[in-house]
C-alpha positions in Angstrom: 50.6 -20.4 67.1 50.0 -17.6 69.7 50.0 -14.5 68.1 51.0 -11.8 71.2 54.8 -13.1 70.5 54.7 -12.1 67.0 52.9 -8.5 67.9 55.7 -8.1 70.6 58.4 -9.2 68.1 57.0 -6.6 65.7 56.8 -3.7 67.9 60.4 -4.0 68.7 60.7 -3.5 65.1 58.0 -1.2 64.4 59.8 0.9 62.0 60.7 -1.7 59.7 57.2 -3.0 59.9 55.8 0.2 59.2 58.0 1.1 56.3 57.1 -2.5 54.1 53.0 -1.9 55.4 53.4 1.5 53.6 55.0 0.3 50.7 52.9 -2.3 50.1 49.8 0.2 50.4 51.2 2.4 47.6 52.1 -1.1 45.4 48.6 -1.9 45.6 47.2 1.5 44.9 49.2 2.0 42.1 49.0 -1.2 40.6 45.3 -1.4 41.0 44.9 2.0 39.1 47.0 0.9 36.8 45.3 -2.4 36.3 42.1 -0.2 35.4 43.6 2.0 33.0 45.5 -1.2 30.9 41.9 -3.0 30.5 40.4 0.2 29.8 42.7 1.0 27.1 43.1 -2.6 25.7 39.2 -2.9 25.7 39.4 0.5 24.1 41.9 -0.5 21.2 40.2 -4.0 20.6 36.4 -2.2 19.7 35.3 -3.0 16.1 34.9 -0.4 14.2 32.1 -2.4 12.2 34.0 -2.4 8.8 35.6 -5.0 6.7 38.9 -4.1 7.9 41.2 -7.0 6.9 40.2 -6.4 3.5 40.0 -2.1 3.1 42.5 0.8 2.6 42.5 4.2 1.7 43.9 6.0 -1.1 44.6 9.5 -1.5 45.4 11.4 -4.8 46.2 15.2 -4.2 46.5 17.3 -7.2 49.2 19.5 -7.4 47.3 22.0 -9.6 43.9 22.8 -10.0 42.2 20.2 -11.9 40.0 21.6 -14.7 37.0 19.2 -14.2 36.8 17.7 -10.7 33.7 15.9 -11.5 35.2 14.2 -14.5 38.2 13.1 -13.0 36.7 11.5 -9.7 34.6 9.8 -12.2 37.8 8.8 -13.8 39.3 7.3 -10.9 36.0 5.7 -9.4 35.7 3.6 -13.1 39.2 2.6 -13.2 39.3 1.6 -8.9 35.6 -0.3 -9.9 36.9 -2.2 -12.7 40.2 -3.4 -10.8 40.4 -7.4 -11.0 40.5 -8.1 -6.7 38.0 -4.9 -6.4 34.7 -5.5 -5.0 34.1 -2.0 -4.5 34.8 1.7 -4.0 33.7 4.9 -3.4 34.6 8.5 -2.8 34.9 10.2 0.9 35.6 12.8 3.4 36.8 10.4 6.2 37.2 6.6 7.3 36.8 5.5 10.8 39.6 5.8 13.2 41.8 8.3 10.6 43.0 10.2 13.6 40.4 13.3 12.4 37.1 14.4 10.9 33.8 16.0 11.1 32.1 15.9 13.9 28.0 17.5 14.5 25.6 18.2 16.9 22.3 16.1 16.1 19.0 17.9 16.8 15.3 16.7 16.9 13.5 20.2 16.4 14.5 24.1 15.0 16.4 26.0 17.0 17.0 23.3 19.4 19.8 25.1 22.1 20.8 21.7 24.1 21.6 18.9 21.3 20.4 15.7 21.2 23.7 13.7 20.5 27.0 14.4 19.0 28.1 12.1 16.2 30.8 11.3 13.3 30.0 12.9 10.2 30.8 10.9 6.8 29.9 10.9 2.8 29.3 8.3 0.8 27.3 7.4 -2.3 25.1 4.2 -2.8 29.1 1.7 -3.1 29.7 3.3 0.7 27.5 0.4 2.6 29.0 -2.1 0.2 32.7 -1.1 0.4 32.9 -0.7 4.0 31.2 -4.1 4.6 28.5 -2.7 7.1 25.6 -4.7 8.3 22.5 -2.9 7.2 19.8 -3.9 10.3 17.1 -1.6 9.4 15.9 0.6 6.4 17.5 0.8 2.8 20.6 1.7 1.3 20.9 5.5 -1.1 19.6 5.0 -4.3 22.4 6.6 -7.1 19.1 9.3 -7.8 19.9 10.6 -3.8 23.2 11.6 -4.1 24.2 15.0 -4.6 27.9 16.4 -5.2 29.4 18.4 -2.5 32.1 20.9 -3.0 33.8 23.3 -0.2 31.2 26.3 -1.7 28.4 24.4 -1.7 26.1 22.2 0.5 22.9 20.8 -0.6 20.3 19.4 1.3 20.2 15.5 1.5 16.9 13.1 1.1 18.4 11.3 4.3 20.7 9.6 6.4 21.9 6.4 7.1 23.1 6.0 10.9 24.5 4.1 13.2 22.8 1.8 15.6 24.4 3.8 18.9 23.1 7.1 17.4 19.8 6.1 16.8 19.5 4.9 20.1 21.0 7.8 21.9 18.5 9.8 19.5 15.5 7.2 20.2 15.7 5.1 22.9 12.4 3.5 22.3 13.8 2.1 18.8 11.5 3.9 16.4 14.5 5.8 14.7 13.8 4.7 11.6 12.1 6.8 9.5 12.5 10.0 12.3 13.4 13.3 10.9 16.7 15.1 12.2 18.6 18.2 11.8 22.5 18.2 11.5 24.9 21.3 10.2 22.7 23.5 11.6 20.4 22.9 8.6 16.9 24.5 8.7 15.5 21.5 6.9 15.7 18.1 8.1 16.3 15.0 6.5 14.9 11.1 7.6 16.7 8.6 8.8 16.6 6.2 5.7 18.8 3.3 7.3 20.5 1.9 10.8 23.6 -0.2 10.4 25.2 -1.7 13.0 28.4 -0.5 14.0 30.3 2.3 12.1 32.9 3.9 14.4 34.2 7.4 14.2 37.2 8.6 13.0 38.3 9.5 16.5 41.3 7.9 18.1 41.2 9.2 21.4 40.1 6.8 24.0 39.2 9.7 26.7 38.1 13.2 26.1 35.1 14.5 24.4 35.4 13.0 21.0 35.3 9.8 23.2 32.0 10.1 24.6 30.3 9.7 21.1 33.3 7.3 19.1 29.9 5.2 18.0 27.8 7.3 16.8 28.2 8.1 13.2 25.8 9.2 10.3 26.4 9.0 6.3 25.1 11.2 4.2 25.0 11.2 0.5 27.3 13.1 -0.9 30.0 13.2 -3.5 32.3 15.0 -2.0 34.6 17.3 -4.4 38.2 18.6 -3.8 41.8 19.2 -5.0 42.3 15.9 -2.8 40.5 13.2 -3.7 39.9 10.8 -0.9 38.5 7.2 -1.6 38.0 3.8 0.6 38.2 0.7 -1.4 37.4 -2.9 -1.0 39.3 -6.0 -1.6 38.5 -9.5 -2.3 39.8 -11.6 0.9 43.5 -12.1 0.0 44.0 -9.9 -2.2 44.3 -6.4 -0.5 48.2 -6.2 -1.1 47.9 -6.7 -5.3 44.9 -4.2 -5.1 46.5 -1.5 -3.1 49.5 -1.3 -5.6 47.0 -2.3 -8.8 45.3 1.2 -7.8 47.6 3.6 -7.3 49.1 2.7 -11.0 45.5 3.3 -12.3 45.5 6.7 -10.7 48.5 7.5 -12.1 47.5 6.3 -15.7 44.1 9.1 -15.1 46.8 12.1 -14.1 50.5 11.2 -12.7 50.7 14.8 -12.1 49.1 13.8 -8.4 50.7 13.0 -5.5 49.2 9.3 -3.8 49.3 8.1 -0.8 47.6 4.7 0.6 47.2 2.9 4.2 45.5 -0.4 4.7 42.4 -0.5 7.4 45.0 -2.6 9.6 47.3 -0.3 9.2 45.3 2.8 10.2 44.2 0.6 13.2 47.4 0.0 14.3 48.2 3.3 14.1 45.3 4.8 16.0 45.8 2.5 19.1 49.9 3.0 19.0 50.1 5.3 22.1 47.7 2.9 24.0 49.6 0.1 23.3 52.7 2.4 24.5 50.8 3.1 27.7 49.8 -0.2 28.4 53.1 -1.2 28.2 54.8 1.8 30.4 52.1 0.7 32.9 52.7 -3.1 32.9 56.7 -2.2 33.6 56.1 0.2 36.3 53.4 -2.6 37.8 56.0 -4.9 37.3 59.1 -2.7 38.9 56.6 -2.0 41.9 56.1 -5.5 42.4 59.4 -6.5 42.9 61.0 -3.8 44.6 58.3 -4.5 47.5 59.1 -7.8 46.7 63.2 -7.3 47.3 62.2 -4.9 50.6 60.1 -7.8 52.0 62.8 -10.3 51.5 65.6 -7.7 53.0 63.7 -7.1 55.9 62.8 -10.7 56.5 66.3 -11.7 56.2 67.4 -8.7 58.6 65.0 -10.3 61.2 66.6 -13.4 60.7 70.0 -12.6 61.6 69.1 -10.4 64.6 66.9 -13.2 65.9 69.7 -16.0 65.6 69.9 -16.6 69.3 66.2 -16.3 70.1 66.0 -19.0 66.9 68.8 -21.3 68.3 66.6 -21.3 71.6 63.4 -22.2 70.4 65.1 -24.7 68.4 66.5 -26.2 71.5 63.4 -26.4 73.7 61.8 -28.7 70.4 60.4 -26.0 67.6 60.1 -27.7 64.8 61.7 -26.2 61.4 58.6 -25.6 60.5 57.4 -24.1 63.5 59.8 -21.2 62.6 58.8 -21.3 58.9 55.1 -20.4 60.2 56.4 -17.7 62.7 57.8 -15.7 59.9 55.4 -16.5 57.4 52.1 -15.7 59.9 54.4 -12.1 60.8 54.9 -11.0 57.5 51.1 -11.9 56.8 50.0 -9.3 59.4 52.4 -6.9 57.9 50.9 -7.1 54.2 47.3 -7.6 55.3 47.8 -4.1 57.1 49.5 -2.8 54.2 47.1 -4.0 51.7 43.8 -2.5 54.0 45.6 0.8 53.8 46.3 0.2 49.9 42.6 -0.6 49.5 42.3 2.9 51.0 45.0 5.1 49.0 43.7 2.9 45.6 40.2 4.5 46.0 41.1 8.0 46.7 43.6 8.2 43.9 41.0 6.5 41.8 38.1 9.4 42.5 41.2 11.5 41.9 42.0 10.6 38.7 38.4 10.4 37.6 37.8 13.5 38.5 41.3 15.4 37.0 41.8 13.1 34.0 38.2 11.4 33.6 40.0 8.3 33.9 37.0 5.3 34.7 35.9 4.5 38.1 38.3 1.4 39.6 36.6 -2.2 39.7 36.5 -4.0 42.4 37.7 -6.8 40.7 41.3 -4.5 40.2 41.4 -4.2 44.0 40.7 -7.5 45.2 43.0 -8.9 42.6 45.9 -6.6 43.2 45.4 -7.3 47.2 45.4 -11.4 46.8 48.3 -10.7 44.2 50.4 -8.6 46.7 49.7 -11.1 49.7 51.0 -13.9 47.9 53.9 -11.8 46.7 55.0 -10.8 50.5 54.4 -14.9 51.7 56.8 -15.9 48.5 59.4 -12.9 49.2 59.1 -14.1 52.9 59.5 -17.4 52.3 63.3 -17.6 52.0 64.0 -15.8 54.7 61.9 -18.3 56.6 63.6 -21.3 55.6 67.2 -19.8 56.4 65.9 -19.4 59.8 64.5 -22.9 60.0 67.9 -24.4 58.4 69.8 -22.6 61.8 71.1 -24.9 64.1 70.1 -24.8 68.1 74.0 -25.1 68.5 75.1 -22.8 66.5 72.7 -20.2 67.2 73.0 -20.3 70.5 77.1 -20.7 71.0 78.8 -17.1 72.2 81.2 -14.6 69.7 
């Protein structure tokens, strides 16, 4: 098929043309970006956070007056969570990853270091924190019960050392000697040795862009015992068993001192929770992909079908003189493919400058290739399916019909 009677055809209709070329350029850029961000905040939600999550929750006891021995009655509480049939362990603690909040240092190699070496989580734990979380220890030892030290909001003693995770110690030393490496956190003028690497132990961030962000694996556990009108405590469940446990330890609490308020969350739970507005986003950007995609879908099929019926005689003609029906199929088909492969190489164009855009404004991640190429391929196909009924319309015209005077 000659393609100077399709360019001819078009031009008669530029406007048309123009409007569906530019349409489909702003599908594709949209959709692309939005492509990036939905696998960007799926890959986000999806990270393990290195714990035994199925099998973990978190229980809070506030007291509603000041208790007269804080030590005693933590001691209480860890005993009774301990000694819980379905318990394999517990321990006392300031935060748990992804809880929405919590501390967060700079980590320094040397005194009076201005620029820091790495940001990271900050948690406490005693010698039951490795074991109740479930972490894979890859290097060093756990805290013996001599190391830990009880922390209160007045006081902060120094620590024989931390335990870290494996993307800290590598941001700290790349060459993979961490262990055993001294290093300074809360400003402290002495520092303490890196005494363990587990895996993965991810912060208590949620945010999946922003600062916290740029450090959500890099965490360090230090041992303390941390004391407070809230008592805060992670505990561990046999497999199957976390739903008997969670309601087996609140009553034991409340046996200790009912005068307490309680509250408890599953790990599941706090994951679900922590990846709620991404899951919200991804599907807000799935419907508005979705909505793009037809409506360009609906304008390619309206304008096809316009051409159609002001091309009836022209049709009924070529019809006559022996063009096959699918001969006229392949006319409007090959024109609508010139119209979307102009529309997608100006797409290709508007999808890369709003990406740099929105990296730049809203440090959203550089666009993939794969995005582009797969929102182009997606949106050519789209046009030759919108056009396609249109196309066979035209074919099913008869030469006699078309071509007989009003």
């Amino acid at each position: 098929m000659e393609l100077w009677p399709i360019l001819l055809a078009m031009r008669r209709n530029k406007i048309g043309a123009i409007l569906i070329a530019v349409q489909i350029a702003l599908t594709l850029a949209i959709v692309a970006n939005a492509l990036t961000l939905i696998e960007q905040r799926m890959a986000w939600s999806a990270r393990p956070t290195g714990i035994d999550e199925a099998n973990i929750f978190y229980i809070s006891a506030e007291s509603v007056d000041q208790p007269k021995n804080l030590a005693s009655l933590q001691a209480a509480d860890l005993a009774a969570l301990r000694s819980l049939n379905g318990v394999v362990d517990a321990y006392a603690t300031n935060s748990y990853p992804l809880q929405g909040g919590g501390w967060s240092l700079t980590v320094t190699l040397a005194p009076n270091q201005k620029t820091p070496s790495a940001m990271t989580a900050y948690y406490f734990g005693d010698e039951h924190a490795l074991n109740t979380l479930g972490l894979k220890l890859i290097a060093g030892r756990n805290f013996t019960p001599q190391e830990i030290v009880v922390r209160d909001a007045d006081h902060a003693p120094p620590v024989a050392g931390f335990i870290v995770s494996q993307a800290l110690a590598r941001k700290l030393f790349p060459a993979g000697d961490a262990l055993g490496k001294s290093i300074f956190l809360e400003d402290a003028g002495v520092p303490a040795p890196i005494i363990g690497i587990v895996e993965r132990l991810q912060g208590p961030f949620i945010g999946s862009t922003g600062f916290l962000s740029t450090f959500a694996d890099n965490s360090a556990l230090a041992p303390y015992r941390p004391l407070d009108d809230s008592a805060e405590y992670l505990v561990r469940a046999q497999p199957g068993r976390l739903g008997g446990v969670m309601k087996a330890a609140e009553g034991a609490l409340t046996a200790i001192d009912g005068s307490r308020l309680f509250h408890s969350k599953s790990m599941a739970e706090a994951h679900r929770d922590a990846s709620h507005d991404d899951r919200g986003l991804v599907v807000l950007l799935g419907a508005v992909s979705i909505s793009l995609a037809a409506v360009t879908g609906f304008g390619i099929i309206g304008l096809t079908s316009y051409w159609v019926s002001q091309r009836r005689r022209q049709i009924g003609i070529r019809r006559a003189v022996g063009a096959t029906r699918m001969a006229i199929v392949r006319y409007f088909q090959t024109e609508n493919l010139l119209i979307a492969t102009a529309g997608v190489l100006l797409g290709v164009i508007f999808a890369i400058g709003l990406n740099l855009w929105m990296v730049s404004s809203f440090e959203m991640v550089r666009i993939d290739a794969v995005q582009i190429i797969g929102g182009a391929v997606a949106l050519l196909l789209l046009g030759q399916l919108a056009a396609l009924w249109p196309a066979l319309r035209a074919a099913s015209i008869a030469p006699a019909l078309a071509t007989r005077s009003d």
